[in-house]
Every structure is written in C-alpha cells, then in structure tokens.
C-alpha positions as CSV (number, residue, x, y, z in Angstrom):
1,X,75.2,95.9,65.2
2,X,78.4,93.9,63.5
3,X,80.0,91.7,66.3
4,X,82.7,89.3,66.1
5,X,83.2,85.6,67.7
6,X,86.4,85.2,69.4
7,X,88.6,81.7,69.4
8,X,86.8,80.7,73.2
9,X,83.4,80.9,71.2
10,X,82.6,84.3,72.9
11,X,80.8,87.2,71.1
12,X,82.1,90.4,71.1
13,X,79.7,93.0,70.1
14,X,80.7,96.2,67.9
15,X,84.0,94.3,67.1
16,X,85.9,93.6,64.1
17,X,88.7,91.0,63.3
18,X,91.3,93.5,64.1
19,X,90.2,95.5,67.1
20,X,89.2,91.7,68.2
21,X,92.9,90.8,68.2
22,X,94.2,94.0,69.9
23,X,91.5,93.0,72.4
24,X,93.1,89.8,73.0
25,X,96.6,91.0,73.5
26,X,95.7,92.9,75.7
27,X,93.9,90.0,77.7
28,X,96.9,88.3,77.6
29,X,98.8,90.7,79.0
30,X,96.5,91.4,81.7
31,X,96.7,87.5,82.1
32,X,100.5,87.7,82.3
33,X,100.4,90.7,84.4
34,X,103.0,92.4,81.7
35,X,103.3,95.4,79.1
36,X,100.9,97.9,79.0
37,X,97.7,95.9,78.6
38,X,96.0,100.6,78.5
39,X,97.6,101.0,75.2
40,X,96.4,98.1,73.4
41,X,92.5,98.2,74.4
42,X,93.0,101.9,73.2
43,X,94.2,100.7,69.8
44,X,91.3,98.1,69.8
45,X,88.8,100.7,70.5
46,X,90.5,102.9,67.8
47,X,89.4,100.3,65.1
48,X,86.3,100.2,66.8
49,X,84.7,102.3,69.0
50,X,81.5,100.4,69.9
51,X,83.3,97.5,71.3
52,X,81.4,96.8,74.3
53,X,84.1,94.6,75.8
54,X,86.6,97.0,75.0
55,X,85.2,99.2,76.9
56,X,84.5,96.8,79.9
57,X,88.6,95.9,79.6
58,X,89.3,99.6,80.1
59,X,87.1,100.4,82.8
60,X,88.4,96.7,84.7
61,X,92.1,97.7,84.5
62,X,91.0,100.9,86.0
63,X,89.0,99.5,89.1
64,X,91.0,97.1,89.6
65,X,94.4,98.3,91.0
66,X,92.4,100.3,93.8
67,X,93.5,103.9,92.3
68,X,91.8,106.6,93.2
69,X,92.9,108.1,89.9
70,X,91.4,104.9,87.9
71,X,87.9,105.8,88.9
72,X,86.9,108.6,86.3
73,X,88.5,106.9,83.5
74,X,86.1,103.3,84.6
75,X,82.9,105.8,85.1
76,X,84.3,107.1,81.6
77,X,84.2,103.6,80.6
78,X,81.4,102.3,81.4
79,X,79.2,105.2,80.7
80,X,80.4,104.9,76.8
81,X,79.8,101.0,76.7
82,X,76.3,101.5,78.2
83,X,75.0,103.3,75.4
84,X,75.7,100.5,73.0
85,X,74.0,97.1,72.4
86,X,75.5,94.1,74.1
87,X,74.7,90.7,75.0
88,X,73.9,89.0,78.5
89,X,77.5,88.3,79.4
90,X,78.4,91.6,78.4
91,X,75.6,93.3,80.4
92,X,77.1,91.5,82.8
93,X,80.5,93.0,82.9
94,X,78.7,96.6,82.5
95,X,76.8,95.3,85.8
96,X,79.4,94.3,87.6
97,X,81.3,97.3,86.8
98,X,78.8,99.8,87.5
99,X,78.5,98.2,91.1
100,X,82.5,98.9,91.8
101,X,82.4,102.1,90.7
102,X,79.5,102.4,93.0
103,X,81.8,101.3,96.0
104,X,79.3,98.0,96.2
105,X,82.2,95.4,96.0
106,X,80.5,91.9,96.8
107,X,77.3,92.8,94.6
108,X,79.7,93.0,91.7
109,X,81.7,90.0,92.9
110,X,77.9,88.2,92.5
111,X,77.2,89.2,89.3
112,X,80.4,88.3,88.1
113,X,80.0,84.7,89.4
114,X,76.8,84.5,87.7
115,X,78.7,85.6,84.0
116,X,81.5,83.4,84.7
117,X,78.4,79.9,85.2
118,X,77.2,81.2,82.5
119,X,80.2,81.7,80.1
120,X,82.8,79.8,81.8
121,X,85.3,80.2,79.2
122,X,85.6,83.7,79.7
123,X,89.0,84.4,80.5
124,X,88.5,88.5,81.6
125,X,85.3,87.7,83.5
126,X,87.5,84.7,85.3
127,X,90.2,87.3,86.2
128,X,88.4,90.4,87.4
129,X,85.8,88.1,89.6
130,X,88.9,86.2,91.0
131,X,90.3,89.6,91.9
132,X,87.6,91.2,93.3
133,X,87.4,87.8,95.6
134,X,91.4,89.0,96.4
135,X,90.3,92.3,97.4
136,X,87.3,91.4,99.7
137,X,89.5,88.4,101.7
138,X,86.9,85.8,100.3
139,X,89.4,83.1,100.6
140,X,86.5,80.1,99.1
141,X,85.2,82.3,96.1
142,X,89.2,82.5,94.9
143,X,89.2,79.0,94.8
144,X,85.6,77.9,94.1
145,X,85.1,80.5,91.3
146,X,87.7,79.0,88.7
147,X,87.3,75.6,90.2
148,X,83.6,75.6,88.5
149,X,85.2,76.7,85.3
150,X,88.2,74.4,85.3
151,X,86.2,71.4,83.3
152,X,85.5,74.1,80.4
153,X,89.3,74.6,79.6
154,X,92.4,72.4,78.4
155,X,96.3,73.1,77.5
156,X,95.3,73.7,73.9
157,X,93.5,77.2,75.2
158,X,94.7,80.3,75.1
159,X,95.3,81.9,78.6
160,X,94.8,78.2,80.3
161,X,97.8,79.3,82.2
162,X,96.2,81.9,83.8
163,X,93.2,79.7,84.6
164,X,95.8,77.9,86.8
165,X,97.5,80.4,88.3
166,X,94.6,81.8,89.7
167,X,93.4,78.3,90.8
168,X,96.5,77.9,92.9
169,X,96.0,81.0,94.3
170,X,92.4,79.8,95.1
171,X,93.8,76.4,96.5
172,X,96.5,78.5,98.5
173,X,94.3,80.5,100.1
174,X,91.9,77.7,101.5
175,X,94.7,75.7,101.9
176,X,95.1,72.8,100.1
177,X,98.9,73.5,99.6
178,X,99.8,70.4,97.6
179,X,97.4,71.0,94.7
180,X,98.2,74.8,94.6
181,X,101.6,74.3,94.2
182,X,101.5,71.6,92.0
183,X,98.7,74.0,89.8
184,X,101.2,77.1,90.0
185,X,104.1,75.1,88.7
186,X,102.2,73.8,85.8
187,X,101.3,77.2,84.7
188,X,104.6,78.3,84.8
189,X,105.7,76.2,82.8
190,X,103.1,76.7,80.1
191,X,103.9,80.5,80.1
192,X,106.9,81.4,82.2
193,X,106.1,85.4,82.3
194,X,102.6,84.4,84.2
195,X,103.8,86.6,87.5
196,X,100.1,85.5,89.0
197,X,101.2,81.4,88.6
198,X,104.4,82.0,90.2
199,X,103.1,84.5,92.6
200,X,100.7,81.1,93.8
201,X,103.7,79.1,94.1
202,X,105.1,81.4,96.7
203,X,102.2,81.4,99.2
204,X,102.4,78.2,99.1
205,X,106.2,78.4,100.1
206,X,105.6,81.0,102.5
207,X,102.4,79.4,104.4
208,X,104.6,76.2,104.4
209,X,107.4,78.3,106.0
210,X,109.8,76.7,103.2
211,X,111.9,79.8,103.0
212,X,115.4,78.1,101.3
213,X,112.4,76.5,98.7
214,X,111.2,80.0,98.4
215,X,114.6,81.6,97.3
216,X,115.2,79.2,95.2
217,X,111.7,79.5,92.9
218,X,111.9,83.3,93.2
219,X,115.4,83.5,92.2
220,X,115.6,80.3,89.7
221,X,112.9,81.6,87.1
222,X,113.0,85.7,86.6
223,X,110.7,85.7,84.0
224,X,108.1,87.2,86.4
225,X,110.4,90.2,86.2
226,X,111.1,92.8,82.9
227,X,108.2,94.7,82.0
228,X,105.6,92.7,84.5
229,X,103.6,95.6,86.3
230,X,103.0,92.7,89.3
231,X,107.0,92.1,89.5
232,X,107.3,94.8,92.8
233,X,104.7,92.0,94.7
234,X,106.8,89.2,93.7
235,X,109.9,90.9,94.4
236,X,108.3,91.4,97.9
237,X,107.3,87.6,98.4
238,X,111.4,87.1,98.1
239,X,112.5,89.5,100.5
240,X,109.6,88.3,102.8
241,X,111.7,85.0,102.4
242,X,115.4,86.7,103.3
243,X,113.5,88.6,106.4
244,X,112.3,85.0,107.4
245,X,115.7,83.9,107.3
246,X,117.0,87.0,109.6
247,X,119.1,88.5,106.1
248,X,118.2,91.9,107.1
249,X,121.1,93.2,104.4
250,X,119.9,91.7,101.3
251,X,116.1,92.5,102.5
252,X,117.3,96.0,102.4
253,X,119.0,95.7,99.1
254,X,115.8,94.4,97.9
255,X,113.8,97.0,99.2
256,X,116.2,99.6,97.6
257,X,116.5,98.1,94.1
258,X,113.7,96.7,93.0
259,X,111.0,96.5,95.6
260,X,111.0,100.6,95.9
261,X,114.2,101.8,94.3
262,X,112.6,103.5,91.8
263,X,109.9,105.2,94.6
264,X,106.5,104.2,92.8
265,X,103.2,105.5,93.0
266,X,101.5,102.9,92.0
267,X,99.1,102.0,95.4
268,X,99.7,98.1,95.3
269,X,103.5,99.2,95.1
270,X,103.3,101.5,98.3
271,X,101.4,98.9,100.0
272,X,104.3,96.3,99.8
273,X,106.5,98.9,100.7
274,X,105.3,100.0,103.8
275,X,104.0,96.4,104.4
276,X,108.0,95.3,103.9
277,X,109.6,98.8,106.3
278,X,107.0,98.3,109.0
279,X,107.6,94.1,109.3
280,X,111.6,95.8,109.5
281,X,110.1,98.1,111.9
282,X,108.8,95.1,114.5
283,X,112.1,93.5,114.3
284,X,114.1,96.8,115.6
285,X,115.7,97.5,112.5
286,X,116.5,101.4,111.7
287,X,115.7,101.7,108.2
288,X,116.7,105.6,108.1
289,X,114.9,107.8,105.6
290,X,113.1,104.9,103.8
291,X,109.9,106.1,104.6
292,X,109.6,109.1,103.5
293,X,109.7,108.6,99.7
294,X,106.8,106.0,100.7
295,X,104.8,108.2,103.2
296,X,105.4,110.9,100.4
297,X,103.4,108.9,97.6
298,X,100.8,108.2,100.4
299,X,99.7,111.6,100.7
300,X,97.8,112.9,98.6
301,X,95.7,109.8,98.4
302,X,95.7,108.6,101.9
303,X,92.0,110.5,102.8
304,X,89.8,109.0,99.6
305,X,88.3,106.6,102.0
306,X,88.5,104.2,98.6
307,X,89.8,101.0,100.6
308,X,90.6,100.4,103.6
309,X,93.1,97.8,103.1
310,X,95.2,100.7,101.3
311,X,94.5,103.0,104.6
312,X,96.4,100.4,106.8
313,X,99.5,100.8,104.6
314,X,99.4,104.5,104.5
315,X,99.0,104.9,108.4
316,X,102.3,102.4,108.3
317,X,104.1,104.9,106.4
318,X,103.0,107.8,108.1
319,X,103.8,106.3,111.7
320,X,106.8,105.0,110.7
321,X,107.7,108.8,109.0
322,X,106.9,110.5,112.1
323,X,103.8,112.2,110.3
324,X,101.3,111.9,113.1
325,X,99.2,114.4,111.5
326,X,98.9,112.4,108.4
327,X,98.0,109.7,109.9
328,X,95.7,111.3,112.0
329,X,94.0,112.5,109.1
330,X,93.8,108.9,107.5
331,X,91.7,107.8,110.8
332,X,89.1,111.2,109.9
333,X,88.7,110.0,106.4
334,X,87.6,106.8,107.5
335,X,85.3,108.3,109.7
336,X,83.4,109.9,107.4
337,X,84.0,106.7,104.8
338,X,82.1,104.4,107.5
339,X,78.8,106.6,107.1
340,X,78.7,106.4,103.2
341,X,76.9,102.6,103.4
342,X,78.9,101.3,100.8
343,X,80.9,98.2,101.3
344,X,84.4,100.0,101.9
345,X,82.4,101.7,105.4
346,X,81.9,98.0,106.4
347,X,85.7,97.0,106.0
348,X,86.3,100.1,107.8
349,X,84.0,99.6,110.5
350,X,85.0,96.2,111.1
351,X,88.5,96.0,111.2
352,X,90.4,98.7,109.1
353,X,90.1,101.4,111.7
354,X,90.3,99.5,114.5
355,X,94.0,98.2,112.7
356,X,95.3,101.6,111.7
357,X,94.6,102.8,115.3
358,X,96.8,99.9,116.6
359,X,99.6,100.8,114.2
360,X,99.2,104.8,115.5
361,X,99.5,103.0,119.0
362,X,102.1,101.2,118.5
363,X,103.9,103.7,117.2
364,X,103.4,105.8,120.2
365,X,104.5,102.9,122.6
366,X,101.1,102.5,124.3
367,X,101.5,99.0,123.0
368,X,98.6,97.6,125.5
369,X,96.3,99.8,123.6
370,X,98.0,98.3,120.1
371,X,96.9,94.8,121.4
372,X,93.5,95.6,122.9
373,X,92.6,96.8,119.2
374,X,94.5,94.1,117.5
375,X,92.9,91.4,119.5
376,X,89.4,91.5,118.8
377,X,89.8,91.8,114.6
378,X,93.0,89.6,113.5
379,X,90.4,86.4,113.1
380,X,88.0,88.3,110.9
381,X,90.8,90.7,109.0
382,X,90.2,88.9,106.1
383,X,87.3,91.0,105.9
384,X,89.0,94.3,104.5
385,X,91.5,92.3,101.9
386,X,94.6,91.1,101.4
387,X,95.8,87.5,101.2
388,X,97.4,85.4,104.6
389,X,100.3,86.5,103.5
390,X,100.0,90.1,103.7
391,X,97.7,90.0,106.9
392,X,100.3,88.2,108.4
393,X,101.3,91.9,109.8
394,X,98.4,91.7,111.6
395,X,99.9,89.1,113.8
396,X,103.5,89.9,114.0
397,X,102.2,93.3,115.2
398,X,100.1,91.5,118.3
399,X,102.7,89.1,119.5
400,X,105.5,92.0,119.3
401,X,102.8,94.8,121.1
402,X,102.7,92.1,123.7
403,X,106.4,91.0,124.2
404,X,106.7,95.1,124.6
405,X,104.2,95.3,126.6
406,X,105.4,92.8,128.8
407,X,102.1,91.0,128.8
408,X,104.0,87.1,129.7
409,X,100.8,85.2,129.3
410,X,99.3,86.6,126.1
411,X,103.0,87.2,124.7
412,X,103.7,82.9,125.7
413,X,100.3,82.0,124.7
414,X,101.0,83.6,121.1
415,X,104.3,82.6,120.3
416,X,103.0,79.1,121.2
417,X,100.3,79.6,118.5
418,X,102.8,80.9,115.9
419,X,105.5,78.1,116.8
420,X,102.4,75.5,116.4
421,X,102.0,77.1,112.7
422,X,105.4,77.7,111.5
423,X,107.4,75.2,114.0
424,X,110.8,75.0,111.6
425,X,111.0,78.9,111.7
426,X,114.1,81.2,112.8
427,X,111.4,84.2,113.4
428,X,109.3,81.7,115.9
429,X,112.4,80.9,117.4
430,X,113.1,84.0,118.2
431,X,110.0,84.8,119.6
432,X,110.2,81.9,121.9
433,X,113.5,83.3,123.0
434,X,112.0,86.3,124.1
435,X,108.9,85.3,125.4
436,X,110.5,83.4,127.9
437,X,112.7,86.3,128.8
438,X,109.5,88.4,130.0
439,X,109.1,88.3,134.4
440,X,107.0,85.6,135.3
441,X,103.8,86.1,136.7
C-alpha cells in the first residue's frame, strides 16, 4: 500500500502528496480551532480514499465536540479506516477511537497516551488525547501529556503553537499559573488565530481573579474571533470577566451578540450559554426570554445520555425555561445511562445526577435540598468534565443555595473559603456583605 511521510517524519498510509497536504490544513485548522477543518479531510480523502489518518481526522472531529449527531459519521469513520492497512500509531488512533465511540472514555485517553510516547511529534494524536483529558476533568494528564512531548518540538515546527497552547492549558489547570500564562502568550504570538493559546491565557486571568487583565487580553487581540468555531467559549471567558466586575449590561450585550445572538446548536455553544444565564440567574438578574431559544436547542438532545457534563447545562436551561418536564426527563435518561457500564454511567452516578438534581431544586426554592446534593460532589466534580472555570457554577450555586437558605454557618464558612481564593474580588465582596446579613445563630 503507497503511503506518504509527512514534514514531522510521520507516515501516513494510503496517502499521496496532495491528499497529504489537504490533510494538513485541515490539522491546522483543527489546531487553530478555525474554518471548516470537515471540508478539507473530505477533499484529502477525495484524492485518496485509503488514507487511514484521514479517516481517523474525520471520525476525531466528530467525537470530539460531544454531538450526539457526530457519532454515526465517527462509527462511519472508523469502520472504513479499519479495513485498510496502517501502521502502529495509526492502529492506535483506530483504537482509541473505537473505545469513544464505545462510550469507554479513559481507555481511549490510555491508548492515546501510549501513541503520543511513542510518536511524540504527532500533532493530532497530541490534540485529541489532550481533549479527551478536558472532557474527563483529568486536570494532570492535560498537563503531563504534552509536557512529555514538549522536548520533541521547536519554533521551526509546524503547529508548535498549538503544542503550547495546550500546555498552558495543562499548566493552568494544575496550577502553575506563571508558566501557563507565559506558554499561552508565546503561542499567540507565533500564531495569533490559535483560540486554544489565548483561551489558556484567560484561565489563567480568571483563576488569578485579574478581571481588568482579562478584558484587556480578550478585547486587545480579536484574532481568536472571524471564522474560529471555538470563538462562542472565548467570547464567554470575557463576559465571565464583565459579570466579575458586576457589568450586568455589557454581559447581556455579550450574551446577545456573539455569545448566543445567533441561537446555535452547536452543544459546546449551549453549554456556555446556559452556563453564562444561569450564573445571571444566581445573581437575581431577570434575563426575560433568553432561555428559551437555549432550552429549545436542548431538546431534542437532552435524553441521549451521551455526557453528563452536557446534561447539567440542559437541566440549566430547562429550569431556568420553566420546563420542569424537560428537565425531569433529563434526570430519566440518566437513569437508564447509569446502568449502561460505560464511562458516561460513572460521571452520572458520581456527580452529574446528583448536580442536575440540585439545579431542579434550586429552581424550585427547596434550596437546603440544592445544598445537601451539592455538598457532597463539588470536590470530586471534576470527575464528569469541564475545566475550574466552568465548574466554578458548581460553587456559586452552594454558597447562593445557602445564603437563601439562610444556613449563617455554612453560608459564613463558604464565603470565607471563596474570599480566601479570590480575596481582591467585587463578587466575594458581595457575598461577604450578605453573609453577614443572615440572623445569627
């Protein structure tokens, strides 16, 4: 079978010179998170229809966006790629890919760490392992992951930017703020439309409660915008900054123009939505019909039981639309998703229902019951996804079921623990103000 060697020293088997190039656009756009990275594996596969990793590419920007509608076109995918010859790192991918489609997220978060020793120049195996480690909260993998493959890359390589971004991210997540930040500004500035390099950079702005800082980067370089399919999360990370700073009008504005003005579909679009109306929601503010165009995209894909991550968005939507039912129906699906024994019925189980019942709750205004769920899973919630960032609405939720609750100690005792974290914060502040409002006990 003809292969082809790419400019990183990797084979590509079944490829030719110029179903290898639209191969590589199309990794760079995935690397950029911009364009429309579909069309150009379909033209590489065009000129060759035996590309194995063109096949793998597909079936990756499928999974990988937690879609239910993705999953046919991966199992489509893969099942074409498996028929054809490929070499180790490639059965890798296949592997790896097989086990998502399966539901069995950390096997293929394994294999892909065993590719990624193996061929640690390989930029797509980098990317979808460093994502899956996004999806399952495993905060050490995001970091450790590309940290092992960091001494096998240089400036001079394509896609080094990328390499970067995602070991910021890595850093951000575990911690180490400094180094992140100073990792996410470098690969900004070696490719200024990298929206996962600037999205890095404002973690770190965000953990560090540097919320002016944070305007300023989201606002000073827009070249995480135009056609960047990520630019809806980034957009998000700057309103989360305006909220910070009490500018409930312009977090509006955001959220109307290009947070959710255009009303997307897309899941990891309706999960900053109703992550951005329900943190609105906890501070008091009416945001009028806003969540029905959201709760309307939720529905017909809020039972698939696919992620439970994506369940806890959709129950905010549907509380916060007054769709009971809906939601209601969100907490059966995951009923029956916990007995399937894949790896999405453990995030259920351990803290995905347990958090979309607290949302129901809350809604209600049997905020006691909202904390009494709450409680027991925010220290383990990175167990079902997300970054610190995003499960952050985990613990706004607590501290404002308890102020309603009128639960003094537990209400003083967490505002304490959020003014310890974010001390030079308008939102712990107020809080504070609040908590010591409750009767005494």
């Amino acid at each position: 079978m003809k292969h082809y060697t790419d400019t990183l020293g990797l084979t590509l088997s079944g490829a030719n010179a110029a179903a290898a190039a639209r191969y590589a656009a199309a990794v760079r756009l995935l690397q950029c998170y911009r364009g429309d990275p579909v069309a150009e594996v379909d033209a590489a596969l065009a000129e060759a229809p035996d590309f194995v990793m063109a096949h793998a590419l597909k079936a990756w920007l499928h999974l990988l966006g937690t879609e239910p509608g993705g999953l046919p076109v991966a199992r489509a995918a893969l099942e074409a790629a498996e028929e054809l010859p490929a070499t180790h790192r490639e059965a890798g991918h296949l592997a790896a890919i097989r086990h998502l489609v399966e539901g069995r997220w950390h096997a293929a978060s394994r294999v892909m760490e065993d590719v990624t020793i193996e061929a640690p120049r390989d930029a797509l195996g980098l990317l979808a392992g460093h994502l899956i480690d996004f999806f399952t909260g495993h905060s050490r993998m995001l970091c450790d992951r590309i940290a092992r493959a960091l001494p096998h890359w240089d400036a001079f390589m394509p896609g080094f930017h990328s390499v970067l971004g995602m070991h910021a991210f890595g850093l951000e997540e575990t911690g180490d703020y400094a180094r992140a930040e100073t990792a996410g500004r470098r690969g900004v500035e070696l490719e200024p439309t990298d929206g996962w390099s600037q999205h890095a950079v404002a973690h770190v702005l965000e953990m560090q409660n540097r919320t002016e800082d944070g305007i300023r980067w989201m606002r000073d370089n827009h070249g995480w915008a135009g056609d960047s399919f990520f630019q809806v999360h980034n957009w998000w990370h700057l309103a989360l900054y305006h909220l910070e700073a009490g500018d409930i009008p312009t977090v509006l504005a955001l959220f109307d123009g290009p947070i959710y003005g255009a009303k997307s579909g897309v899941v990891l679009d309706m999960v900053d939505a109703s992550a951005m109306l329900w943190r609105l929601h906890l501070r008091g503010v009416d945001v009028g019909d806003r969540w029905q165009a959201v709760a309307d995209n939720w529905a017909p894909i809020s039972t698939v039981g696919l992620y439970a991550f994506n369940d806890l968005h959709a129950v905010m939507a549907f509380t916060g639309g007054g769709r009971g039912d809906a939601a209601q129906a969100v907490i059966a699906a995951q009923k029956e998703a916990i007995t399937r024994g894949d790896d999405n019925s453990g995030f259920t189980a351990e803290v995905g229902n347990a958090a979309c019942r607290a949302i129901i709750a809350f809604g209600d205004g049997d905020f006691r019951t909202a904390v009494a769920l709450l409680r027991p899973i925010r220290s383990i919630a990175a167990r079902f996804g997300g970054s610190h960032a995003q499960r952050d609405v985990i613990d706004l939720t607590l501290i404002e079921a308890a102020l309603r609750a009128g639960d003094t100690p537990l209400a003083a005792a967490l505002v304490a623990e959020r003014c310890d974290r974010r001390h030079d914060s308008a939102l712990s502040r107020l809080f504070q103000r609040r908590a010591t409002q409750l009767p005494a006990v």
